[in-house]
Every structure is written in C-alpha cells, then in structure tokens.
C-alpha atoms as a printed R data frame, in Angstrom:
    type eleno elety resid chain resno       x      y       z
1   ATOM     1    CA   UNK     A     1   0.000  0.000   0.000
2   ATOM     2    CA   UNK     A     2   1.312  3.413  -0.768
3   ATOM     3    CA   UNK     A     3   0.515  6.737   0.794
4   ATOM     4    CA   UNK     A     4   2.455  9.687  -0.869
5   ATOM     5    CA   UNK     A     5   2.122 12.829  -2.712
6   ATOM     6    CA   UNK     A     6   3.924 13.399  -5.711
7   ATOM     7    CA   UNK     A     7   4.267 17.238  -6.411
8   ATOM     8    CA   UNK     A     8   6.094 18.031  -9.648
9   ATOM     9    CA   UNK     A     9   6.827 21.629  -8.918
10  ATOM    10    CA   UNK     A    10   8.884 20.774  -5.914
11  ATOM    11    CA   UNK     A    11  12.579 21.040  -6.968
12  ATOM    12    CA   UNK     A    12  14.525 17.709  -5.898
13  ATOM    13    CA   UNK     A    13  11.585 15.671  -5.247
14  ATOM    14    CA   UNK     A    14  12.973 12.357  -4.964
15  ATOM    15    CA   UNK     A    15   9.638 10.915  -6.448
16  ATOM    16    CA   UNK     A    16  10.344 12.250  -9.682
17  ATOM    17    CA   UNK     A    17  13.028 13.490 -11.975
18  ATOM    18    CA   UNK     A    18  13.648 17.325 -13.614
19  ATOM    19    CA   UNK     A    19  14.876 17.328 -17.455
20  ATOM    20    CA   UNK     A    20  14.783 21.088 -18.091
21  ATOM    21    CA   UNK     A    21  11.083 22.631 -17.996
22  ATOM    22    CA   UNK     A    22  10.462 19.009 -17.956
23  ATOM    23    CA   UNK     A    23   9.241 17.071 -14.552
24  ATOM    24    CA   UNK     A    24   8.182 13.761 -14.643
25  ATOM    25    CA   UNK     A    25   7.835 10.197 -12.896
26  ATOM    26    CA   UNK     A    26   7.863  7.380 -15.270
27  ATOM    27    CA   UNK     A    27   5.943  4.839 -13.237
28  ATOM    28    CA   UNK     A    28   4.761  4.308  -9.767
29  ATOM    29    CA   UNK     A    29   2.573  1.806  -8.321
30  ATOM    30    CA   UNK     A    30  -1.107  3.084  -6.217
31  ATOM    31    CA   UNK     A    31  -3.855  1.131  -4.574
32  ATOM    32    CA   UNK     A    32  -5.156 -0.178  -8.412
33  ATOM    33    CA   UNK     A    33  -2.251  0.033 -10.695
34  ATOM    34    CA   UNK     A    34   0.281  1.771 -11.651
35  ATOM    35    CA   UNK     A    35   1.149  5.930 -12.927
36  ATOM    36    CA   UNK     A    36   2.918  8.110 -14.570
37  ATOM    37    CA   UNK     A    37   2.795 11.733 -14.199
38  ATOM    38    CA   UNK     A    38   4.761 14.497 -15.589
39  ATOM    39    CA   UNK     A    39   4.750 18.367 -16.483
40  ATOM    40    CA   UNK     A    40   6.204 21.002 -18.903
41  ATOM    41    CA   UNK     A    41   6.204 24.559 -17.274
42  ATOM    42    CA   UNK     A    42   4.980 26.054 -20.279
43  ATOM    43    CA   UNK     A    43   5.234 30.287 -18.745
44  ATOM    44    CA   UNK     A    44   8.473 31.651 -16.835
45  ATOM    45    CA   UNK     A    45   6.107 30.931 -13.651
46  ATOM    46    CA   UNK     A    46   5.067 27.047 -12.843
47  ATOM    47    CA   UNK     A    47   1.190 27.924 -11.612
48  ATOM    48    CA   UNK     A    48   0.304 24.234 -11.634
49  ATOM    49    CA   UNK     A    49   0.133 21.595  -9.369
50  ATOM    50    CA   UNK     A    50  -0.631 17.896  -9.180
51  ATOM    51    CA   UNK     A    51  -1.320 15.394  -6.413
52  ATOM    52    CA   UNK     A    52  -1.698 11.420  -6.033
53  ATOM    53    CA   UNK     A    53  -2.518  9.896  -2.520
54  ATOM    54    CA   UNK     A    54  -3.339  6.496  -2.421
55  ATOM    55    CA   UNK     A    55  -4.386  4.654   1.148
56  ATOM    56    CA   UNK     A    56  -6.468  6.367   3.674
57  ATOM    57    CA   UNK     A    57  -9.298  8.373   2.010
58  ATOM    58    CA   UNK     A    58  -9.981  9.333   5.607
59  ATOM    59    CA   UNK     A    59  -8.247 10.480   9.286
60  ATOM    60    CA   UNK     A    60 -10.086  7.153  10.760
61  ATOM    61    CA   UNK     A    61  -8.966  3.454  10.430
62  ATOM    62    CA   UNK     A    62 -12.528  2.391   9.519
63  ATOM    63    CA   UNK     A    63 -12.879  4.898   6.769
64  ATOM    64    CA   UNK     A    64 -12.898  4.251   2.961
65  ATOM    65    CA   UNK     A    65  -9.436  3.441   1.319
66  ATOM    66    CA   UNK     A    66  -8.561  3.960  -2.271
67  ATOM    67    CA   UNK     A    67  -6.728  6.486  -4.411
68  ATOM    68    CA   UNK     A    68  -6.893  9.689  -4.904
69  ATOM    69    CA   UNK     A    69  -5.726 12.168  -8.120
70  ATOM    70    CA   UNK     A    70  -5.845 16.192  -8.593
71  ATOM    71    CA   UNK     A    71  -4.897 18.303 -11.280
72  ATOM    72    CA   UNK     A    72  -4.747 22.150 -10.078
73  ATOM    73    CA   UNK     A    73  -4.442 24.388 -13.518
74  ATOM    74    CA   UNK     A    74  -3.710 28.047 -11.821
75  ATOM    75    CA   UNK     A    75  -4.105 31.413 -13.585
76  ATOM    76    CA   UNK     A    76  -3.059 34.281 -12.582
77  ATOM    77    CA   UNK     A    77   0.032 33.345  -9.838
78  ATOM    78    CA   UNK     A    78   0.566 30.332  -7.823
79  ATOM    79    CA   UNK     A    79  -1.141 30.656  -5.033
80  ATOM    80    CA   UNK     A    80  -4.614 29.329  -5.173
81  ATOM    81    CA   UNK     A    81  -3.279 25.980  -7.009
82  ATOM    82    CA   UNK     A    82  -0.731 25.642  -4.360
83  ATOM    83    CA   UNK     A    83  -3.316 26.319  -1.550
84  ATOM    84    CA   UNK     A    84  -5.823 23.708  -3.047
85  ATOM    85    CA   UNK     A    85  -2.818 21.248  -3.451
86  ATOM    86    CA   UNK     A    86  -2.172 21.606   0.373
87  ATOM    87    CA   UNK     A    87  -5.885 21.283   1.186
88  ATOM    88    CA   UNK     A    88  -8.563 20.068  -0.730
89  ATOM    89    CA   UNK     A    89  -7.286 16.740   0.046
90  ATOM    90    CA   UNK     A    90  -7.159 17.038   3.432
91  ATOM    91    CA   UNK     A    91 -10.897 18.643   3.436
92  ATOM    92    CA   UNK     A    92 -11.639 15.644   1.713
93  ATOM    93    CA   UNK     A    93 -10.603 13.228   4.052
94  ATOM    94    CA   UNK     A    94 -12.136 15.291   7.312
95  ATOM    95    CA   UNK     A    95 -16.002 14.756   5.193
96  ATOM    96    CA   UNK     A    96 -15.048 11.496   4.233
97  ATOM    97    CA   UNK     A    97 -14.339 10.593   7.877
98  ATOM    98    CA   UNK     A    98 -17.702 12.352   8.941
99  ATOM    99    CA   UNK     A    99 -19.825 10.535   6.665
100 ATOM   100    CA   UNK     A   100 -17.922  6.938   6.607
101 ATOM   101    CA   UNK     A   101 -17.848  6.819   3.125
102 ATOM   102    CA   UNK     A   102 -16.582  8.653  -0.601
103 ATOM   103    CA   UNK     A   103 -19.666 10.491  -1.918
104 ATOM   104    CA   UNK     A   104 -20.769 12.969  -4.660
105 ATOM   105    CA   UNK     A   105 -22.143 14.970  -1.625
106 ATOM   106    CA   UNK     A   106 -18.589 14.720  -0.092
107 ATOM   107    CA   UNK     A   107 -16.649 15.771  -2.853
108 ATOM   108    CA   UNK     A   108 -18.936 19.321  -3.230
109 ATOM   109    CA   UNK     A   109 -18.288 20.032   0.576
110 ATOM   110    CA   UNK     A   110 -14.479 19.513   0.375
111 ATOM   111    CA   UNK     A   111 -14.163 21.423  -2.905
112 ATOM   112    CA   UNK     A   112 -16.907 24.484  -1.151
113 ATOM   113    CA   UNK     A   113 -14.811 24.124   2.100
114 ATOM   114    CA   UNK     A   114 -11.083 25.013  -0.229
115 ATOM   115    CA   UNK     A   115 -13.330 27.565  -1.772
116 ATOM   116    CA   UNK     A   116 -14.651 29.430   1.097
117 ATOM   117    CA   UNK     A   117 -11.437 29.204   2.808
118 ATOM   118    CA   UNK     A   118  -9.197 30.357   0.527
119 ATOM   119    CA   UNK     A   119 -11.826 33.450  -0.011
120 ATOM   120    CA   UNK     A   120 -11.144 34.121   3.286
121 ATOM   121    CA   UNK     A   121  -7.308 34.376   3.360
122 ATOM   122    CA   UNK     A   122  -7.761 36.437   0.093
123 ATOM   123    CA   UNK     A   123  -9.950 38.964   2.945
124 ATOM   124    CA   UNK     A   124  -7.262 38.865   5.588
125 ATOM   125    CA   UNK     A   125  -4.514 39.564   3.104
126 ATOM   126    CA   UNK     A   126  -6.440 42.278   1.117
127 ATOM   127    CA   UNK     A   127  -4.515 45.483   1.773
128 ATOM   128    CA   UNK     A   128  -1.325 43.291   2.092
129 ATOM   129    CA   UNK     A   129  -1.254 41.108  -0.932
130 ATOM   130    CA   UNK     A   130  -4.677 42.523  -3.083
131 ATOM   131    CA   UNK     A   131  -3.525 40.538  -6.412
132 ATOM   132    CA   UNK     A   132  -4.934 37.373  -4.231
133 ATOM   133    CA   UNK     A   133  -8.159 38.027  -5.332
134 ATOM   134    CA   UNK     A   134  -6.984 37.850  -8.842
135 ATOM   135    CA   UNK     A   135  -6.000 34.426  -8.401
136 ATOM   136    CA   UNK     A   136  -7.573 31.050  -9.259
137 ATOM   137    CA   UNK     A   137  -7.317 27.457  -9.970
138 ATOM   138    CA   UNK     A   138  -9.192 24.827 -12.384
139 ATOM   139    CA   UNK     A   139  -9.766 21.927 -10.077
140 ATOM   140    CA   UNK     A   140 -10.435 18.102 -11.395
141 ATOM   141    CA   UNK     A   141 -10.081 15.481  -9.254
142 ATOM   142    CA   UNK     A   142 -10.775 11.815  -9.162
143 ATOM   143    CA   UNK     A   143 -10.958  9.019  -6.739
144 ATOM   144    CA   UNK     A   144 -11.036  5.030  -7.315
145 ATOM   145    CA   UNK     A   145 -12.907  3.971  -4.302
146 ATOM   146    CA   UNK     A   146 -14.583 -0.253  -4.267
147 ATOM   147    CA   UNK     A   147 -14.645 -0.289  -7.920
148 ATOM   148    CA   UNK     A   148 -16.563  3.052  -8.210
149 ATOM   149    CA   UNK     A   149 -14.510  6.116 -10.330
150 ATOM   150    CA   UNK     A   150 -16.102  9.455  -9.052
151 ATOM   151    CA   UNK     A   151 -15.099 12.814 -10.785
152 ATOM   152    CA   UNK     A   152 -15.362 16.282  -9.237
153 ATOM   153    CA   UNK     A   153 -14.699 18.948 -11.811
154 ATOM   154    CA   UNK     A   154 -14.351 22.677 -11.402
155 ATOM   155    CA   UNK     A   155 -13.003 24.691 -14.694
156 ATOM   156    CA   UNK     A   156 -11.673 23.078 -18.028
157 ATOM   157    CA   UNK     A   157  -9.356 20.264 -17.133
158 ATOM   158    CA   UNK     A   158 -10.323 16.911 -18.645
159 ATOM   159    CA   UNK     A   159 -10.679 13.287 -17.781
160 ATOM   160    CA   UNK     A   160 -10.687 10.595 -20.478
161 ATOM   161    CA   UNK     A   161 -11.005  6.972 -20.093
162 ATOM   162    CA   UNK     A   162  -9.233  4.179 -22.318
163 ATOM   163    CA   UNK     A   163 -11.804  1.039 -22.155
164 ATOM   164    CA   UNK     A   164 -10.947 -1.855 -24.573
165 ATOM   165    CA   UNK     A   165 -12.812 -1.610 -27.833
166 ATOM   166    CA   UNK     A   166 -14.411 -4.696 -28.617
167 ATOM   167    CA   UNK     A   167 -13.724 -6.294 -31.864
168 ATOM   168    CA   UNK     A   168 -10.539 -4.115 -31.548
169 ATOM   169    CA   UNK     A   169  -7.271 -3.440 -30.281
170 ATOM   170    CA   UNK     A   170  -7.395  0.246 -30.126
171 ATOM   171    CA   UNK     A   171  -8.255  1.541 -26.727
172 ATOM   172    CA   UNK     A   172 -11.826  3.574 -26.935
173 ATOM   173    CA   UNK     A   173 -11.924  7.214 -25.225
174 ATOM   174    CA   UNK     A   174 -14.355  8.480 -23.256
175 ATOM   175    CA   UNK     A   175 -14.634 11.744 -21.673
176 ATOM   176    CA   UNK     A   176 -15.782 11.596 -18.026
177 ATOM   177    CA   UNK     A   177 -15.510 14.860 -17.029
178 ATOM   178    CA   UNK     A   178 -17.939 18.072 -17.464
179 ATOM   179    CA   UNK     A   179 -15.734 21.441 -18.806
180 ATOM   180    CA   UNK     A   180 -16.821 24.822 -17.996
181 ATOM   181    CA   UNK     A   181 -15.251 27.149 -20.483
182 ATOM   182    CA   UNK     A   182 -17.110 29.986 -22.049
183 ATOM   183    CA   UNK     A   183 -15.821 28.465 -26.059
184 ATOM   184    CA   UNK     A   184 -18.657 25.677 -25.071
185 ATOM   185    CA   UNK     A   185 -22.633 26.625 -26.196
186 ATOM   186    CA   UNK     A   186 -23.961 25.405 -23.371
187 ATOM   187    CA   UNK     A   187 -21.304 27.233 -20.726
188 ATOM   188    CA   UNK     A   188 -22.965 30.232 -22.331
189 ATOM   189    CA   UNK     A   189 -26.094 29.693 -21.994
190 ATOM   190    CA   UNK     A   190 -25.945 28.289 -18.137
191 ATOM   191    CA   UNK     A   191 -24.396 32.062 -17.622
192 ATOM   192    CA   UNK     A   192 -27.321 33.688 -19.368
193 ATOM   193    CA   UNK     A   193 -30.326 32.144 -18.237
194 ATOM   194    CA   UNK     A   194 -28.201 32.898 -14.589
195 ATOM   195    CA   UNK     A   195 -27.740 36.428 -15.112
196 ATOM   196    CA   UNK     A   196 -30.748 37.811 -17.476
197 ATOM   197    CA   UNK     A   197 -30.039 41.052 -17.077
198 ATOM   198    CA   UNK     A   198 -26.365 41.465 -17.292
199 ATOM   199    CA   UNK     A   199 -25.764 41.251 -21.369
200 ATOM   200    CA   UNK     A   200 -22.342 41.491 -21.074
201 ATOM   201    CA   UNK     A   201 -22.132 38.139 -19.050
202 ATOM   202    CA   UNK     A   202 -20.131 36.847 -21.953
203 ATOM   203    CA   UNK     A   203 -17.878 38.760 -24.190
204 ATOM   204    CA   UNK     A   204 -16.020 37.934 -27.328
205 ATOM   205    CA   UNK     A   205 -12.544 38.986 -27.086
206 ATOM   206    CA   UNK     A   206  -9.501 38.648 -29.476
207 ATOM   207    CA   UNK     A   207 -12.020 35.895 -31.179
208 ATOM   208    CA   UNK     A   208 -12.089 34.178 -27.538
209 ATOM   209    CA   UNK     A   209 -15.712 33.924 -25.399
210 ATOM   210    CA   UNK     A   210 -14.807 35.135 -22.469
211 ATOM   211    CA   UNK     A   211 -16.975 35.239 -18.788
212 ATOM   212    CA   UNK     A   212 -16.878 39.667 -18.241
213 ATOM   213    CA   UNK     A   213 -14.440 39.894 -21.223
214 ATOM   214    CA   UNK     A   214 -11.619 38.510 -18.605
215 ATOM   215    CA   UNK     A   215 -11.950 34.872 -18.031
216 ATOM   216    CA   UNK     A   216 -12.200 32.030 -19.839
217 ATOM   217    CA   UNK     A   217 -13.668 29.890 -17.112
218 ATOM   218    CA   UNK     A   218 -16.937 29.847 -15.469
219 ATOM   219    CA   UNK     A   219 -16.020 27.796 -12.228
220 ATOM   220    CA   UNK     A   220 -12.979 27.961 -10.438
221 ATOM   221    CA   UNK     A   221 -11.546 28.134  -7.311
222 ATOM   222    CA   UNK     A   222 -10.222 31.237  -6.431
223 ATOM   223    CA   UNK     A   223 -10.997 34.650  -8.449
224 ATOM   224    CA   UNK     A   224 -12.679 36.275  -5.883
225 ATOM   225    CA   UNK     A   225 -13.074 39.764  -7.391
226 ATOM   226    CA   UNK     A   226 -15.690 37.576  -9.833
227 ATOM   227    CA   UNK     A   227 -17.316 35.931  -6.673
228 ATOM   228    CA   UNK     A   228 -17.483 38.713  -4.244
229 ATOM   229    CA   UNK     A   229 -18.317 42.339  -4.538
230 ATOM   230    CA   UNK     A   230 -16.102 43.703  -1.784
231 ATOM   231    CA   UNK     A   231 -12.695 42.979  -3.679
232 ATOM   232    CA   UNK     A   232 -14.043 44.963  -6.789
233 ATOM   233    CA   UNK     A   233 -11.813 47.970  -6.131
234 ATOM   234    CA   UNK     A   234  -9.028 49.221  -5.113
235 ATOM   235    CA   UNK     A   235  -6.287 48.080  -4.288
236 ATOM   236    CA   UNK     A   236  -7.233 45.807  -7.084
237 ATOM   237    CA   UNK     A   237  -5.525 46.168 -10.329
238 ATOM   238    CA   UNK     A   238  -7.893 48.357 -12.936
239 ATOM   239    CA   UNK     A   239  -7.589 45.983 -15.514
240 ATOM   240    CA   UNK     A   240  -9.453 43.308 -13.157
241 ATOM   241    CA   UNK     A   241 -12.243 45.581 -11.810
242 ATOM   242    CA   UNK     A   242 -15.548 45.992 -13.239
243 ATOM   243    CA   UNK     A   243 -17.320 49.077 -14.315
244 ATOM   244    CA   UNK     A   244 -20.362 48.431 -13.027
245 ATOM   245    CA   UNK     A   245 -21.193 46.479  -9.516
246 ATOM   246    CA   UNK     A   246 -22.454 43.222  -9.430
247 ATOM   247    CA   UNK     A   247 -25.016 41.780  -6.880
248 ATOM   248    CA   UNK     A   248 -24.417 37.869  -7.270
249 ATOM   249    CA   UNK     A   249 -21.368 35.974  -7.820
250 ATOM   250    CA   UNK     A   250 -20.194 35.702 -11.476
251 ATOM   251    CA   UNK     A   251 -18.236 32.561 -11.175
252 ATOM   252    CA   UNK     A   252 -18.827 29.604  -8.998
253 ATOM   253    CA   UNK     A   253 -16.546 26.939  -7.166
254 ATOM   254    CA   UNK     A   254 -19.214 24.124  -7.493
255 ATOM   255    CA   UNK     A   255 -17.759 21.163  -9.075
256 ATOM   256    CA   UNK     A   256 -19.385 18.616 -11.923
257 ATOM   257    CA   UNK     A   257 -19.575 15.161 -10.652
258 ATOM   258    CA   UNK     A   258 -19.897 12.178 -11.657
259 ATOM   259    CA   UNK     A   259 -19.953  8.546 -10.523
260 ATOM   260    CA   UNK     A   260 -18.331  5.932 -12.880
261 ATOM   261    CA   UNK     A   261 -18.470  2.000 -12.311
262 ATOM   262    CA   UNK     A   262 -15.437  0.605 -13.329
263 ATOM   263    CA   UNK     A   263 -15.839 -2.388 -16.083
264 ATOM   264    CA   UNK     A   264 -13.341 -4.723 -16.455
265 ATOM   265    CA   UNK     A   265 -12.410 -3.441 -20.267
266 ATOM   266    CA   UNK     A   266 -11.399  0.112 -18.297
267 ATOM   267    CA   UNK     A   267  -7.879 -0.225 -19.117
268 ATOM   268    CA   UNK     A   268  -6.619  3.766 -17.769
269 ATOM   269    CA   UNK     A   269  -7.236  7.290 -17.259
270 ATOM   270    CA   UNK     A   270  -5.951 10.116 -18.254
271 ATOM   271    CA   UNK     A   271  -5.806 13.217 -16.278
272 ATOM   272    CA   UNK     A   272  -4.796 16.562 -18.210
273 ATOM   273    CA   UNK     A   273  -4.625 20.537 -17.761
274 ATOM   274    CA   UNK     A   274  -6.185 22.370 -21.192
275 ATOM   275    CA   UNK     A   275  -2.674 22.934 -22.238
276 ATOM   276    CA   UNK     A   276  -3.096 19.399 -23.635
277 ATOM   277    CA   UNK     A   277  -6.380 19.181 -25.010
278 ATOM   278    CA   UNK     A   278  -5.998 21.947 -26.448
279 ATOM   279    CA   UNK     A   279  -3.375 20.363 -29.360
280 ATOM   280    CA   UNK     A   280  -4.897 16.864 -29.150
281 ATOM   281    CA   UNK     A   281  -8.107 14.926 -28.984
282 ATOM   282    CA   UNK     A   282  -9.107 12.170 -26.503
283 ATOM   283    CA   UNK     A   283  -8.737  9.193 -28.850
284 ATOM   284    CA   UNK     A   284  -5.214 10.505 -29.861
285 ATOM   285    CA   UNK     A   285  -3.994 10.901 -25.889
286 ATOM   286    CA   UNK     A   286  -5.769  7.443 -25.301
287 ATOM   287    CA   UNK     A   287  -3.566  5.963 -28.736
288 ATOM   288    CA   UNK     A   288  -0.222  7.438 -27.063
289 ATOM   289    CA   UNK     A   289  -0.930  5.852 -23.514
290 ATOM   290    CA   UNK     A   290  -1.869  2.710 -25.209
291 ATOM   291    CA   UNK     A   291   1.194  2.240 -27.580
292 ATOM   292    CA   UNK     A   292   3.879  4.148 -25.515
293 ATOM   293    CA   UNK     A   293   6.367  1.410 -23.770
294 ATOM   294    CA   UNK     A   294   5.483  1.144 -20.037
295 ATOM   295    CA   UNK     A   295   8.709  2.782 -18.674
296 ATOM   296    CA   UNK     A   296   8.355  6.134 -20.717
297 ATOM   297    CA   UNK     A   297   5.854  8.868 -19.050
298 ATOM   298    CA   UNK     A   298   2.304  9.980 -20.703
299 ATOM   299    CA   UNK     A   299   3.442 13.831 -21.089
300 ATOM   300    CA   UNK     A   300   0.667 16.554 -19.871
C-alpha cells in the first residue's frame, strides 16, 4: 500500500526526476495500478500543481481506502493551485471521515470548504497582498474507491477513459468529465439564463468567449473579485475591476460530478490541464498511452 504525494513543482523531489522545464515520474505503483505523471512549465512561472494519494481516504482506520488524483491548472500566480494542493485533500478526508464513506455529496463540501477558505485568506490579506483576489485554480479530481470512479470537476481540465474496444485493439476514449469554459454553447447559456439582465455576461474577445471579457472559465476556485463584490476595487488592479457592480457571484466553485463504475475493459485514465487538449483529442492521448512502452511517461 502506498501513501504519498507526488508534487512536480517541488525542486529535488525524490519521487520524480527534472529534465529542463520538464518534470516527470515514469511509473509508480497506487492502490489499483500503476502511474505516470509528468509536467512542462509552459510560462516563466510554474502555476500548476498535481497530487496522487493512495491509502487512507480518511483520518479514521474504519474509513474508505482507495486512491486519490488532482490536477490544479492556476491562472493568474501560484497561489490558489498551491493552496488547493495543500488542502482540498485534506478537506476531503475530514467529510469522508464524517460521513464513513466517498460520496458525490462529499466531494462538493471539500471542494466548497477550499473555496470558502481560501476566499477568506484572500480577505485577511487584502490590503497586504490585493492581487490574491486575482487568483484562481481549475480543479479536477478523481478518486477510485470499491470499484466506483467518481469525478469532481471545477473549470476546463479533462478526464478521459481508455476502455478496450471490442472487436478491436485500439483503446476507446471516453470523456468523463464536465468542462466549464465559455468556447462551449452550453457554458454560455448556463451564464445567461443565470444572469438575465447582465448582457455582457459573456464577451467575445480577441475571437475568444470570455466570462466579463476577462476569463475564460466559469467555475474555479479562487478569483474572488468575480465571486465577491467587496474585492471589486481598489487596491485591485484596474484591468481586473468591473465598471459596473455586481449583486451575485459571477463565477462559482461548485464542481461537476460524476460517478463511474469501473468495467473490467477500463484499461486507464488520463488526467490533463487544457494545455493538452488543447493540441490533441481524446482518442489521440488514449492511442499514445496505449502504444507508448510502459517505462516512458504519458506527457501533460
């Protein structure tokens, strides 16, 4: 059994190896299997961070065990991905240790508990450090938990699933997780029919759809000058402020989630930032994990 974390912006981590902008880990072994896990900081500023924990999924003995993965894509600095690294998991375990069990309804509390406490440091470090509430993180996260998969998605990460195809030996994809970007139709509409009478809910910008002309995302964790009115001025940056007051938060922290039952043709799963998606589709990520040779890491 193996209880670790496995952080890929931590220099020297004896988990993993550094090649240049390169980190990776070409295999371990978890609860169910085996990874691989590896980053490219792709700006002069890593703002990502990734997690695996497999073992206790709670702080008791007679909670659930199984294993747990996180993807943290952050915009706009480092800290809300590093402070979800360093907490939703433990939130996580506290609910799962209330409630004796992994849930859908657990997931949302750890993932509104990060949230609301991460608002609040932004509040206490407001005339200190006001570029905090320009902050955020994309959070996906997944658990394998007696032989159920559940998802928790906040922001436009992606989970894909390689399940033998039958009749074949090509892997199938399928995409588990729900995205929240304002490029998708229906990510537009969900902000309209929330906010009738703001128009400008969603701008196009440089040929992007963007939530307020700023953001690409509609749920994060973080952003609090999109959340809460009280951080829209200064000392906030003008280019983050806007014109006119809002009464109702403009982005939310509540995840997608979903509850998978694993089949015995699930082969893997891929978990991935945008910066991948964006340059290749599910099948082809689900064609390089299948063909790559076992010792060489799936690059995100």
């Amino acid at each position: 059994m193996v209880k670790s974390c496995w952080n890929p912006s931590a220099e020297g981590d004896s988990g993993g190896r550094v090649d240049g902008l390169l980190w990776c880990k070409d295999l371990g072994q978890h609860m169910y299997g085996e990874f691989s896990m590896a980053v490219i900081q792709a700006n002069s500023m890593l703002e990502d961070q990734s997690q695996i924990e497999s073992g206790p999924l709670s702080s008791t003995t007679s909670g659930p065990y199984g294993t747990f993965f996180g993807v943290y894509d952050g915009h706009g600095g480092t800290e809300a991905s590093r402070y979800v690294n360093d907490n939703l998991f433990s939130n996580l375990k506290s609910f799962a240790s209330e409630h004796q069990e992994i849930s859908a309804d657990v997931l949302r509390k750890a993932f509104s508990t990060t949230e609301e406490n991460f608002l609040s440091l932004v509040r206490k470090q407001w005339h200190v450090k006001p570029h905090m509430a320009s902050v955020g993180s994309c959070c996906l996260i997944g658990i394998i938990c007696n032989g159920l998969l559940y998802i928790a998605n906040a922001g436009d990460s992606r989970v894909v699933l390689g399940r033998s195809g039958r009749g074949t030996k090509q892997a199938k994809a399928m995409q588990l997780s729900v995205e929240h970007n304002a490029s998708i139709d229906t990510v537009r509409e969900e902000l309209r029919s929330l906010h009738p009478n703001d128009p400008h809910i969603v701008v196009k910008k440089h040929r992007v759809w963007r939530v307020k002309g700023l953001i690409q995302i509609s749920r994060s964790i973080g952003d609090a000058y999109l959340k809460k009115a009280e951080f829209n001025k200064e000392p906030l940056l003008p280019k983050f402020r806007l014109p006119e007051p809002f009464q109702k938060p403009i982005l939310s922290a509540e995840p997608s989630v979903l509850v998978h039952k694993l089949h015995p043709d699930d082969q893997f799963l891929i978990f991935a930032s945008d910066g991948l998606w964006e340059h290749i589709s599910n099948q082809e990520a689900v064609k390089i994990v299948q063909t790559s040779p076992r010792n060489v890491s799936f690059q995100r």
